[in-house]
Backbone bond lengths (Angstrom), bond angles and torsions (degrees), N, CA, C in turn:
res aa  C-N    CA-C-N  psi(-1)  N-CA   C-N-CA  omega(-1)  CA-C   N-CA-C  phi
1 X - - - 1.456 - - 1.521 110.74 -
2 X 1.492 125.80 140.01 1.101 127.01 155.13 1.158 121.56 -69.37
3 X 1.708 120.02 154.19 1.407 138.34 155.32 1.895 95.14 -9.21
4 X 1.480 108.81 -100.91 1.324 128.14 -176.50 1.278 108.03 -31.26
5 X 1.509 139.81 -32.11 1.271 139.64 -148.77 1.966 80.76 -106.66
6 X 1.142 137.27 -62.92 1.005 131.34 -178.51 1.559 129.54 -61.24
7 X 1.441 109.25 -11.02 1.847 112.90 156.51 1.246 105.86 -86.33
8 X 1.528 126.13 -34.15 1.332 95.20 -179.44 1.551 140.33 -92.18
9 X 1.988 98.80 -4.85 1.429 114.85 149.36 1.254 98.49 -48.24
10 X 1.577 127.24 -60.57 1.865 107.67 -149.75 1.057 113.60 -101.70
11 X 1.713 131.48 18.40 1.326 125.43 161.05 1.732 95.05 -82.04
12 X 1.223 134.66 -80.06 1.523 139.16 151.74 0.898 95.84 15.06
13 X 2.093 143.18 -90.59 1.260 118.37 -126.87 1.694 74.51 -116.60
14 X 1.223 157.55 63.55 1.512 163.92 126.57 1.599 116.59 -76.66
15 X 1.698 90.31 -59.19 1.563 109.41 166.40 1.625 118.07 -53.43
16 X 1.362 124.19 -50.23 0.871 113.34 155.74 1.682 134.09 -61.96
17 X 0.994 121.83 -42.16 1.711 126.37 -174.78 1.560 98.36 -63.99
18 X 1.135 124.11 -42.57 1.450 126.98 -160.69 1.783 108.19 -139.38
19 X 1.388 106.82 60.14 1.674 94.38 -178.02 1.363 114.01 -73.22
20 X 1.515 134.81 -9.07 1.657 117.95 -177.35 1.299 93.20 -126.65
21 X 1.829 154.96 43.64 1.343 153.13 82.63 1.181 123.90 -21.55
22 X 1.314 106.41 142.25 1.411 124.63 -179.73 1.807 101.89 -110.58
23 X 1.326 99.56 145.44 1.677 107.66 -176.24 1.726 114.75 170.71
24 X 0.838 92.94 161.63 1.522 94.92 -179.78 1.808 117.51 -151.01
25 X 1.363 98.29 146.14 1.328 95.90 -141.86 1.877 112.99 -131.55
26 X 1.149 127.56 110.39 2.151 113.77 -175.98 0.835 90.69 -121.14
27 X 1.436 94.37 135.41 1.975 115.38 139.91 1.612 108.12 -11.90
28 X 1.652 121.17 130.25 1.490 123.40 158.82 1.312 117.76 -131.09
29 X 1.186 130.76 179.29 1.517 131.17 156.17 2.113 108.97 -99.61
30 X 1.365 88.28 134.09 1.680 85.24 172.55 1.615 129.00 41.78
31 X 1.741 84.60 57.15 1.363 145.34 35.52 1.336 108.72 -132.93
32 X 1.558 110.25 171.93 1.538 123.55 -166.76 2.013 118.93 -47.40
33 X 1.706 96.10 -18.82 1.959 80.55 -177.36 1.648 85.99 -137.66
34 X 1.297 120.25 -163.80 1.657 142.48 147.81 0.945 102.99 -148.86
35 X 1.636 103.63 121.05 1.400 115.67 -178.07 1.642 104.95 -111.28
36 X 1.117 122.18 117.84 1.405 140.63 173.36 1.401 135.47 -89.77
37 X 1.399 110.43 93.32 1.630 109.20 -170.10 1.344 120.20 -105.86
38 X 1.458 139.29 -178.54 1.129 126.21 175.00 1.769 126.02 -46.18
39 X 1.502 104.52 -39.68 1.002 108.17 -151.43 2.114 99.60 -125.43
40 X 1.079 85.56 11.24 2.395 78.82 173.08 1.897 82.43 -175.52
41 X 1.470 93.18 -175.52 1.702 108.60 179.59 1.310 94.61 -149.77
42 X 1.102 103.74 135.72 1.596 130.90 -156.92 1.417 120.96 -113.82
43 X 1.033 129.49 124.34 1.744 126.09 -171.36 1.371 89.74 -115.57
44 X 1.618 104.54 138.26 1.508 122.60 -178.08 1.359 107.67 -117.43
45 X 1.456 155.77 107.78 1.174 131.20 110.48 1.139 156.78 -5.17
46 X 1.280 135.82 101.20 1.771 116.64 -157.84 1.557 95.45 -102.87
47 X 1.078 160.04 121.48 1.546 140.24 129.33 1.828 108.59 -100.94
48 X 1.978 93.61 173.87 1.365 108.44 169.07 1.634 107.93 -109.52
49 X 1.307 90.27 151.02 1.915 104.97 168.57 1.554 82.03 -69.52
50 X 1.781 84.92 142.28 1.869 114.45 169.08 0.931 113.39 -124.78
51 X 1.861 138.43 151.65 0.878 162.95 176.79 1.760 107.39 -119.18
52 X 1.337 111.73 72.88 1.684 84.87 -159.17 1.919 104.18 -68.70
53 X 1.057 129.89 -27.68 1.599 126.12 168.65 1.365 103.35 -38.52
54 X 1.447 143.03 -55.34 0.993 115.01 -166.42 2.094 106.21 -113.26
55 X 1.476 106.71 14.23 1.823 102.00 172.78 1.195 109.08 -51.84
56 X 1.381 127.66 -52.70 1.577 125.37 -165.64 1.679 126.23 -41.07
57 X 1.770 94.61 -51.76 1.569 113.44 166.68 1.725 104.61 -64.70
58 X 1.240 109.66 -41.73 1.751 92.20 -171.04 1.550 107.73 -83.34
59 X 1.264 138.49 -1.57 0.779 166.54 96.97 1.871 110.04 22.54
60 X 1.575 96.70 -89.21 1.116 92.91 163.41 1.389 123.12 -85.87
61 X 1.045 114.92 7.99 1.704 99.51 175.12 1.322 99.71 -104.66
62 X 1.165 126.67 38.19 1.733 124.90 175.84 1.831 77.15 -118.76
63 X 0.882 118.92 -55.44 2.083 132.65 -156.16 1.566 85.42 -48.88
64 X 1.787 102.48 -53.98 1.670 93.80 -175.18 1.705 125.19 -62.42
65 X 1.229 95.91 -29.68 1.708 99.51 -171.42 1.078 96.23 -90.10
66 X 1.258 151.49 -52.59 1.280 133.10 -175.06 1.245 100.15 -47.90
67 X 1.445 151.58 -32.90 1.607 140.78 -121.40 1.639 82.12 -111.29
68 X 1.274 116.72 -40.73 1.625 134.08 179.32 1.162 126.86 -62.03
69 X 1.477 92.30 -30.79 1.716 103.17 169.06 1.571 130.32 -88.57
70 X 1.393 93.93 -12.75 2.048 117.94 -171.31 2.173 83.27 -87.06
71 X 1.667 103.65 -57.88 1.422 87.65 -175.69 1.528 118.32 -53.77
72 X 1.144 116.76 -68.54 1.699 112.86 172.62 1.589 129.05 -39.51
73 X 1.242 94.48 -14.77 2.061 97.74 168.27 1.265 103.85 -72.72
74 X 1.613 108.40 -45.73 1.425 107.29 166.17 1.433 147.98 -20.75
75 X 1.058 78.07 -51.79 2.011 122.69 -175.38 1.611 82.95 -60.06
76 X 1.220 130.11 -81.45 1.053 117.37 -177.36 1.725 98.03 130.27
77 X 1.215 121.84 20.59 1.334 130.52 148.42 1.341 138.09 -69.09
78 X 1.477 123.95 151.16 1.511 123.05 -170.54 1.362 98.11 -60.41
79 X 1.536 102.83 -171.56 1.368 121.89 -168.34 1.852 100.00 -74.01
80 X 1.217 126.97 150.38 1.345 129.39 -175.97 1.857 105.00 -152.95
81 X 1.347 97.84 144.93 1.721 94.66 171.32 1.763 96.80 -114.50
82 X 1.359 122.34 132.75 0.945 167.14 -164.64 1.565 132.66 -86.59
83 X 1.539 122.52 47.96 1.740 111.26 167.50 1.336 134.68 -81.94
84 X 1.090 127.32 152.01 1.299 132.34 177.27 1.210 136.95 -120.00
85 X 1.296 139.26 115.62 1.859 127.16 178.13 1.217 110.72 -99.54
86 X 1.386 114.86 159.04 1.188 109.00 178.77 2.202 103.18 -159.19
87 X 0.707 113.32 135.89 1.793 126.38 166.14 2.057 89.35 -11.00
88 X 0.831 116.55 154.67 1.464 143.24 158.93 1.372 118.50 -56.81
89 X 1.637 100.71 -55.17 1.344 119.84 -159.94 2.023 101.44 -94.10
90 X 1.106 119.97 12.61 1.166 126.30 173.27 1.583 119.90 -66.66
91 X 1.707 102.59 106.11 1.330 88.50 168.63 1.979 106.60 -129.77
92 X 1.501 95.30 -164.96 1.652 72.38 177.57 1.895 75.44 -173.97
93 X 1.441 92.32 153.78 1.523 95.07 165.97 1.537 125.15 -96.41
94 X 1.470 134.10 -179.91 0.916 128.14 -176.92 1.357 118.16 -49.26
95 X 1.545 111.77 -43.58 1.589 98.15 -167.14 1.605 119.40 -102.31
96 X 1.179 84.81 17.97 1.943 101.97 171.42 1.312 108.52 -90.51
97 X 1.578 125.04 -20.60 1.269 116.21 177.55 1.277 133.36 -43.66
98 X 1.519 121.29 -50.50 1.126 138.35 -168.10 1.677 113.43 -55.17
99 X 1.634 80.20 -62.54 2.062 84.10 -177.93 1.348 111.69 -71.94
100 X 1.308 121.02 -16.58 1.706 119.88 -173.42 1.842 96.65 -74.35
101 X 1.376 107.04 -41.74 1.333 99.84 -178.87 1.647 119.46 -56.26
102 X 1.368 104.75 -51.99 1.523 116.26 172.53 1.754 115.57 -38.15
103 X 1.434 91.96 -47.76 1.666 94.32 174.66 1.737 139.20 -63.86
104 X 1.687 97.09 -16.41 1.337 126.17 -168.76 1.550 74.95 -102.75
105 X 1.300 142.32 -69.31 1.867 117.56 -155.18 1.174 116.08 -77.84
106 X 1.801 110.24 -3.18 1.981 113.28 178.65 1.620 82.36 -86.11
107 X 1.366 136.56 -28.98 1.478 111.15 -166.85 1.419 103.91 -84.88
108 X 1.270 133.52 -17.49 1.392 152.42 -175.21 1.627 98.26 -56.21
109 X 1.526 95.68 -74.12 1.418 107.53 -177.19 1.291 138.91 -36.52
110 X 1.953 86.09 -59.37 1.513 97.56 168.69 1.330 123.92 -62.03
111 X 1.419 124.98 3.46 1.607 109.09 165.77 1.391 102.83 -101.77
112 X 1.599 120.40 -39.87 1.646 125.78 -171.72 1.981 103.65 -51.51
113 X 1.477 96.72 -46.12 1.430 95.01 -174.63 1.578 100.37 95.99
114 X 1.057 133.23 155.57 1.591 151.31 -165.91 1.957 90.83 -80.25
115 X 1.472 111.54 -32.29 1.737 95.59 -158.37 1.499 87.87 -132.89
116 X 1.764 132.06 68.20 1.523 127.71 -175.84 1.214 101.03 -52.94
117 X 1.947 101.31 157.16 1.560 107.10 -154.31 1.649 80.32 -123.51
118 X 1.049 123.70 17.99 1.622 124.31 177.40 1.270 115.96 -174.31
119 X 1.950 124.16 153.25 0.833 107.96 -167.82 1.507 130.87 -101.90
120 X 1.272 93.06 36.30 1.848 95.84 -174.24 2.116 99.61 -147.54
121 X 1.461 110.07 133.82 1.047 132.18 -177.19 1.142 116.15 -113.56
122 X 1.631 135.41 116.12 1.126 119.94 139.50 1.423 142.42 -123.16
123 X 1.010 132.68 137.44 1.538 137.94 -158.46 1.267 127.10 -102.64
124 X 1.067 151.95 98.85 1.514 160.65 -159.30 1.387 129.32 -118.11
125 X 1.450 125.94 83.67 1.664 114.83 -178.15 1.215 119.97 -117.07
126 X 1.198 108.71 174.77 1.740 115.73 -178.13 1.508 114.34 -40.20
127 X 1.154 100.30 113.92 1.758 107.02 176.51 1.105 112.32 -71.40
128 X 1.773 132.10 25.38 1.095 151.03 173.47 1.744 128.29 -119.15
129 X 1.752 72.49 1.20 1.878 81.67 -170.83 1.555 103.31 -59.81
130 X 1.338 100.39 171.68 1.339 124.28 -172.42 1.997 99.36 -84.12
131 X 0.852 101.42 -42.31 1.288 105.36 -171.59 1.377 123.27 -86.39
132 X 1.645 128.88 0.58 1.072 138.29 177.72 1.408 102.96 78.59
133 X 1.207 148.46 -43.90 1.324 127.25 -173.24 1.369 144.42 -70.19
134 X 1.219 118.92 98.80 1.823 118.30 -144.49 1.534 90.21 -108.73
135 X 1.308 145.19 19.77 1.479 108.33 158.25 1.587 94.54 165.08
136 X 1.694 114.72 155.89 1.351 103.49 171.06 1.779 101.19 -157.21
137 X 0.979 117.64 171.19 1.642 130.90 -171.01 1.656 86.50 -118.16
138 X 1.518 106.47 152.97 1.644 123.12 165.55 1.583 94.76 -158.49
139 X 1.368 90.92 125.20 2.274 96.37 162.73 1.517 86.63 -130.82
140 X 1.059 88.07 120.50 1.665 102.38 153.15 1.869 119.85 -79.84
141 X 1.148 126.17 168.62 1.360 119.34 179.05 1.348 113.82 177.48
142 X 1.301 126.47 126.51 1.432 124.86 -170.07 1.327 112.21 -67.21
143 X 1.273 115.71 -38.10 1.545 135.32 172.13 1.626 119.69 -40.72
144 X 1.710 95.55 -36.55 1.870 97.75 169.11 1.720 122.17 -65.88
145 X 0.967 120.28 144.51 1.397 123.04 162.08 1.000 144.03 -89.52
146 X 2.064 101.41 6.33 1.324 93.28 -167.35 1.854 76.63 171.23
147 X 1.588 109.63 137.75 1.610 104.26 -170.43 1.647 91.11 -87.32
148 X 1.676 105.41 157.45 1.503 102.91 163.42 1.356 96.58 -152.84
149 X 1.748 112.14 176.96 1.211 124.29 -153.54 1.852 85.53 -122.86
150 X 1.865 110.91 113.58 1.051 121.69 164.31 1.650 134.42 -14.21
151 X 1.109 119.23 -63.54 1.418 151.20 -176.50 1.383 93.77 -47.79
152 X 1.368 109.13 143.74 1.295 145.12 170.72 1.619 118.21 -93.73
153 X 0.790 120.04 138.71 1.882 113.89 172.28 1.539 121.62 -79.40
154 X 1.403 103.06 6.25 1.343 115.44 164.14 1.279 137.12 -88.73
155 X 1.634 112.82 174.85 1.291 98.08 167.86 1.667 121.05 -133.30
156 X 1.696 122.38 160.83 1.142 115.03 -146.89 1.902 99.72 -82.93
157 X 1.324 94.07 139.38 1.749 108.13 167.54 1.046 114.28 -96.67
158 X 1.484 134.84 140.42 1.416 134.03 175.56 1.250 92.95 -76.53
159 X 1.408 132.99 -82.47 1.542 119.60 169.57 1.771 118.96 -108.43
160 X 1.445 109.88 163.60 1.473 111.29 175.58 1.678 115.89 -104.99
161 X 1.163 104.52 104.40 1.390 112.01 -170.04 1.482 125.29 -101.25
162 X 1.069 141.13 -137.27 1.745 120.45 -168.44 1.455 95.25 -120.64
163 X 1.901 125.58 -3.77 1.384 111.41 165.36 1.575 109.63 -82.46
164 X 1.593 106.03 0.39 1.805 103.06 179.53 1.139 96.04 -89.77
165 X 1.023 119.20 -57.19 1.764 116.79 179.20 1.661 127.12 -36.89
166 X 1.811 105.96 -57.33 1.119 105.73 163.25 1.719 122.20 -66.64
167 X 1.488 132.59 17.82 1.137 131.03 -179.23 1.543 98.46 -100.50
168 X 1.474 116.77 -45.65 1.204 119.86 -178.37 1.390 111.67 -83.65
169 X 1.469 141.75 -31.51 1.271 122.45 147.80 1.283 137.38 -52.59
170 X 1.480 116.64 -7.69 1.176 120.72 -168.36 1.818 98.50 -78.62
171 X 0.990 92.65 -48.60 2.231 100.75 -171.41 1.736 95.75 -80.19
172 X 1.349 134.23 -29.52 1.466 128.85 175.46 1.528 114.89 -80.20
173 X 0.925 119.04 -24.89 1.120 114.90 -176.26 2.148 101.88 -69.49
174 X 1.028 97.99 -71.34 1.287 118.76 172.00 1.563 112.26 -23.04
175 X 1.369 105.73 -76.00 1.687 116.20 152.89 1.334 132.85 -16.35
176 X 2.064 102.01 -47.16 1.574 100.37 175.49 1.262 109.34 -53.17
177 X 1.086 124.75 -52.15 1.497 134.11 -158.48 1.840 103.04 -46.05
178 X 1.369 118.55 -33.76 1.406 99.57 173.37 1.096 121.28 -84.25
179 X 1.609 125.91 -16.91 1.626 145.24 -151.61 2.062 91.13 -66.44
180 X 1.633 107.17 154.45 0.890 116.26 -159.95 1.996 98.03 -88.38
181 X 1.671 127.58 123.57 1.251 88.55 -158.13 1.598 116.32 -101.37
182 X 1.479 120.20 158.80 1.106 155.64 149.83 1.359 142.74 -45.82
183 X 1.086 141.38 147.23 1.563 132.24 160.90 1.076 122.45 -53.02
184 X 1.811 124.86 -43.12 1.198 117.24 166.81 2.090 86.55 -146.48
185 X 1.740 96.16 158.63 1.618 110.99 179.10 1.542 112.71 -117.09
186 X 1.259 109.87 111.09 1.900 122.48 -179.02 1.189 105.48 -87.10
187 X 1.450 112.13 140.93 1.640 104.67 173.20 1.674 90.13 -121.11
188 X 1.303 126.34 143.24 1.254 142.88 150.91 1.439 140.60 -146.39
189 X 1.201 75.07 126.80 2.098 116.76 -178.30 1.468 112.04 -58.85
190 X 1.008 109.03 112.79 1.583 112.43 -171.01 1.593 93.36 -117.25
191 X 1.525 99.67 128.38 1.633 121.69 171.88 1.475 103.60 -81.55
192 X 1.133 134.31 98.39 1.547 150.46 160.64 1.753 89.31 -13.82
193 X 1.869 106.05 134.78 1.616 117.64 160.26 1.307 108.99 -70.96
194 X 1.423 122.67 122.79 1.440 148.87 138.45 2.165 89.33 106.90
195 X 1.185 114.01 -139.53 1.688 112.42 -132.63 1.676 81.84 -97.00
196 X 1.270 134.89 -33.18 1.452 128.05 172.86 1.287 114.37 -47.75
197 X 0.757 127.16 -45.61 1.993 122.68 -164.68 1.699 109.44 -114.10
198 X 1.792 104.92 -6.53 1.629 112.63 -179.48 1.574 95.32 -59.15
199 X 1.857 100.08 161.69 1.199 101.93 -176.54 1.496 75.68 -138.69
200 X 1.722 127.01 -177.06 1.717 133.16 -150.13 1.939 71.10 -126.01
201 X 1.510 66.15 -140.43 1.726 70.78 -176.04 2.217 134.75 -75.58
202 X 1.362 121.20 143.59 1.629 107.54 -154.66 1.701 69.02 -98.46
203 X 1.373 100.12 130.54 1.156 104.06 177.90 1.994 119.12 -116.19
204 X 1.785 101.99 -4.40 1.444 100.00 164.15 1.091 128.74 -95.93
205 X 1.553 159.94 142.55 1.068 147.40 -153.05 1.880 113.75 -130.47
206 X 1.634 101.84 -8.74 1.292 110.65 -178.19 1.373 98.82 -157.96
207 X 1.884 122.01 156.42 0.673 159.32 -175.89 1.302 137.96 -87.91
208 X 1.830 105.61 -19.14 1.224 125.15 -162.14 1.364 137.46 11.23
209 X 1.393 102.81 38.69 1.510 86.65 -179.81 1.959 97.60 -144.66
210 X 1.312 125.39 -171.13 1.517 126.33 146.61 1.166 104.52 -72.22
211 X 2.120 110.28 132.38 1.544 120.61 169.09 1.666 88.39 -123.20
212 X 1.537 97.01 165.96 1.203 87.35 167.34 1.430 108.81 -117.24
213 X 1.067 104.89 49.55 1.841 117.14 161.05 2.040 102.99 -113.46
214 X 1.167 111.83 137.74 1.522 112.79 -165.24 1.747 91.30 -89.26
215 X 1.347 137.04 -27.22 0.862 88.86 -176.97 2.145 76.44 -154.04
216 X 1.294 114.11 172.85 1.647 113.53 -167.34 1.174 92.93 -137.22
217 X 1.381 124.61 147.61 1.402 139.18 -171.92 1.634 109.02 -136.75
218 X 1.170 115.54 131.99 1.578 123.28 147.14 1.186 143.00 -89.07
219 X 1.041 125.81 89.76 1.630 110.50 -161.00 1.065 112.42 -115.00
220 X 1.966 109.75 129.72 1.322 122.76 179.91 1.520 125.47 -94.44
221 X 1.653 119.27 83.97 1.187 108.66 -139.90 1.546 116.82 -69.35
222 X 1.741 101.00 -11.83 1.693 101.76 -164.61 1.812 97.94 -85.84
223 X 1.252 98.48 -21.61 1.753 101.89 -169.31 1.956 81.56 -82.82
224 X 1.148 155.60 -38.17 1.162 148.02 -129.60 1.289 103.82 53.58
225 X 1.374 165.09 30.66 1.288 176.02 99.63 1.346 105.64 1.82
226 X 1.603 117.04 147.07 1.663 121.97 167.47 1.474 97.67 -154.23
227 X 1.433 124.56 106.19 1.432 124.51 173.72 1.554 104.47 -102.85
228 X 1.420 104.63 143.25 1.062 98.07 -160.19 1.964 114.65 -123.09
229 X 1.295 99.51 113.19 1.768 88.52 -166.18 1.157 120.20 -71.61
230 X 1.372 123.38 152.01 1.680 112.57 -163.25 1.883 94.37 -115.98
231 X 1.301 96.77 129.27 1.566 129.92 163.43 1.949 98.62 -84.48
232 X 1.714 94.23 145.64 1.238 102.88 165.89 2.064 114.29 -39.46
233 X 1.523 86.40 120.15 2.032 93.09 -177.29 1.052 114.81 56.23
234 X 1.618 117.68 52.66 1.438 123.18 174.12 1.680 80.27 -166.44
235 X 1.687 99.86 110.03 1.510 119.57 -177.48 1.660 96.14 -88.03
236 X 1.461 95.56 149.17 1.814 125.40 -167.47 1.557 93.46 -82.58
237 X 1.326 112.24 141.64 1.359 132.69 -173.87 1.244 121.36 -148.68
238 X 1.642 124.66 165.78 1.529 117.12 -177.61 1.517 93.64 -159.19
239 X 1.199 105.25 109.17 1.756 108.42 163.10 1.484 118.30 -108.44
């Protein structure tokens, strides 16, 4: 995750955990925020749920949409959020990226048109094409600040169970140990926006053991959801 990509995970799931608190909160290194409240200062962790079987492909299908989204700024269009489909079997090597992208935002275009007369696009082709690209969403909106490409760098879980958990505690935990320290240390799990980073059902609810994060969060950003895993004396919750 970027800087930018990680304030606006934790303004999102803040607002939710605590909508009538007062606090204030920046970007840090080790760990990703400091969150500052009346009464302690708080170190946040940001990560994503992984799928590593399928990261590689989402992987590149972030390389492509981002690359799709830098050309169409070009273009000289408002701000727009950005999905993409594409064949299964789509792969491409490093140095095919570039022009394959170009080819996916000239087909973009040519339906949006240089001057769109509305703010929602959708695109649909032969799931037989030669080129893998079968379909894409565009909303434009004055309200954005900045265009981005939907997709998550993850990959989708049917459910998240306590060997996902222990995968991502395994490298965070470790990590705390350099983090700069705090009154208390949050770790939170961010469910990737739309079907890349979605996970089905979180099906562990505790940890059973001592972490040295005080308290672990899940956050479902498209549901606005925050489940919350419980560490020894830190009761299980769901907002």
């Amino acid at each position: 995750m970027t800087k930018e990509e990680e304030k606006r995970v934790f303004t999102s799931f803040i607002e939710v955990l605590e909508p009538d608190e007062d606090y204030l909160f920046k970007c840090w290194e080790k760990p990703d925020i400091k969150l500052v409240r009346s009464d302690k200062v708080i170190g946040v962790e940001i990560t994503e749920i992984l799928d590593e079987k399928r990261r590689s492909r989402q992987m590149l299908l972030k390389k492509i949409g981002d690359a799709v989204v830098s050309i169409l700024d070009e273009q000289g269009y408002m701000p727009f959020h950005l999905s993409l489909s594409f064949q299964p079997t789509l792969g491409l090597s490093k140095s095919k990226i570039t022009s394959y992208s170009s080819k996916v935002a000239n087909k973009i275009s040519s339906i949006i048109g240089s001057q769109p007369k509305r703010s929602n696009y959708d695109g649909n082709f032969d799931s037989s094409s030669t080129d893998g690209f079968i379909g894409f969403n565009i909303f434009f909106s004055e309200h954005l600040t900045k265009s981005y490409f939907a997709e998550s760098a993850t990959g989708f879980i049917p459910d998240f169970g306590r060997a996902d958990l222990e995968k991502i505690l395994s490298k965070k935990e470790q990590a705390l140990k350099s983090y700069e320290a705090f009154d208390e240390q949050w770790l939170l799990i961010c469910e990737g926006n739309f079907l890349a980073g979605s996970v089905g059902q979180i099906l562990v609810k505790n940890i059973g053991f001592t972490s040295g994060f005080n308290r672990i969060f899940i956050f479902r950003e498209v549901a606005q959801k925050i489940v919350e895993i419980s560490v020894p004396q830190s009761p299980s919750f769901e907002r």
